[in-house]
KEKE-3310 file (N, C-alpha, C; in steps of 0.2 Angstrom, whole numbers, plus 5000, padded with zeros to 4 digits):
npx = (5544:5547:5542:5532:5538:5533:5519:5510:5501:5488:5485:5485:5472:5463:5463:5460:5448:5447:5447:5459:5464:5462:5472:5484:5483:5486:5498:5503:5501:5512:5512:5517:5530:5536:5542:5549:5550:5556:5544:5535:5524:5529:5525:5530:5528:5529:5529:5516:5509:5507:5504:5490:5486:5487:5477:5461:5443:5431)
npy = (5469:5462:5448:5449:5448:5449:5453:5466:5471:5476:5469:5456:5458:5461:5450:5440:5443:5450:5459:5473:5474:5460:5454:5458:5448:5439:5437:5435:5422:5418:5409:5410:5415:5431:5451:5467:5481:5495:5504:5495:5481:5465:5451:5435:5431:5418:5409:5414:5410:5396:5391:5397:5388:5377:5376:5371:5368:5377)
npz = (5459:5474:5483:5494:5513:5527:5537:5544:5556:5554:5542:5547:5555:5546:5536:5545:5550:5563:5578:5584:5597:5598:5587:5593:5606:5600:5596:5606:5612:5603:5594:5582:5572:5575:5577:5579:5572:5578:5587:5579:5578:5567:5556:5554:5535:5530:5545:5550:5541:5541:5552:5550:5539:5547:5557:5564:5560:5568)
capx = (5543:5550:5538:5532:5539:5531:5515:5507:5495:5483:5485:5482:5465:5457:5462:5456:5441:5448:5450:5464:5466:5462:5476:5488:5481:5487:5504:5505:5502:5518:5510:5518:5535:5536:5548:5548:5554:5554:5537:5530:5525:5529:5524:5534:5522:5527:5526:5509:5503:5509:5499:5484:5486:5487:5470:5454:5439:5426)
capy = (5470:5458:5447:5451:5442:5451:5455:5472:5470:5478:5465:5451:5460:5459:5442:5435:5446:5449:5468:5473:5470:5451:5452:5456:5441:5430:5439:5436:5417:5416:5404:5409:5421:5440:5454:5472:5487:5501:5502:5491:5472:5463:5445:5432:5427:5409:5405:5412:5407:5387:5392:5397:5379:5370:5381:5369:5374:5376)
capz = (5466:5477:5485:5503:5519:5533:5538:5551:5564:5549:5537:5549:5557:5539:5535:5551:5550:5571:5580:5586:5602:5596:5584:5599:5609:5594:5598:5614:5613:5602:5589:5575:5574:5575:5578:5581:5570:5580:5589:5574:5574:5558:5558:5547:5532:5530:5551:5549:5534:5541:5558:5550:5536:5553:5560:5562:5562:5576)
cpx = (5544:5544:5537:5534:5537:5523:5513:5502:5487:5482:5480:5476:5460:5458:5460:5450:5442:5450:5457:5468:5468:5469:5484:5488:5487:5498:5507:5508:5510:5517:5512:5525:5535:5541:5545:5553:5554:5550:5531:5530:5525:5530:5526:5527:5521:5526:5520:5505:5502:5505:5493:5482:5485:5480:5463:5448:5433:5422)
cpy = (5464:5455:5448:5445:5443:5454:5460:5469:5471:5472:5459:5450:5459:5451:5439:5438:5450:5457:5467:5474:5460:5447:5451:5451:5436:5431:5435:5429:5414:5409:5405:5417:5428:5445:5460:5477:5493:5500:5497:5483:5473:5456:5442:5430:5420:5406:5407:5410:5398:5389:5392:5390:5377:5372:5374:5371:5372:5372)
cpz = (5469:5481:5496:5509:5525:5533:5544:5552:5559:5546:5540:5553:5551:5538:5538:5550:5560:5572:5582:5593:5602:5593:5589:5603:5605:5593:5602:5614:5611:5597:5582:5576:5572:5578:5577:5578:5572:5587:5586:5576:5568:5563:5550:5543:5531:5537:5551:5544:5537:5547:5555:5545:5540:5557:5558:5565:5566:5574)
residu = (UNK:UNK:UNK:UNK:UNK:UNK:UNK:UNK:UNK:UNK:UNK:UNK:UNK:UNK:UNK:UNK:UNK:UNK:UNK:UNK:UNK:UNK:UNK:UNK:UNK:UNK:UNK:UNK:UNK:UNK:UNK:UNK:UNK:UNK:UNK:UNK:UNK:UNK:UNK:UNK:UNK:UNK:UNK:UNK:UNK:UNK:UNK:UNK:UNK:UNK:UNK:UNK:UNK:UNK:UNK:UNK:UNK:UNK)
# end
């Protein structure tokens, strides 16, 4: 199986621990890149995995 390069709105609401209004927010800002199949988000894995590496903490 080929390894994954995109991420759902699901994926990224468990791994933050964040709802899903929240996860939209994190859209919105435009901090890491995403795209649209259909009516789906899909969010690249490696701009966000390199966003949340660069993430410090409160």
């Amino acid at each position: 199986m080929a390894e994954k390069r995109c991420y759902t709105i699901k994926e990224i609401q468990s791994m933050l621990g964040i709802s899903r209004p929240t996860a939209y927010a994190l859209l919105q800002k435009r901090e890491f890149r995403w795209f649209m199949i259909g009516n789906k988000y899909r969010i690249s894995k490696n701009s966000f995995d390199d966003w949340l590496d660069k993430q410090e903490p409160d």
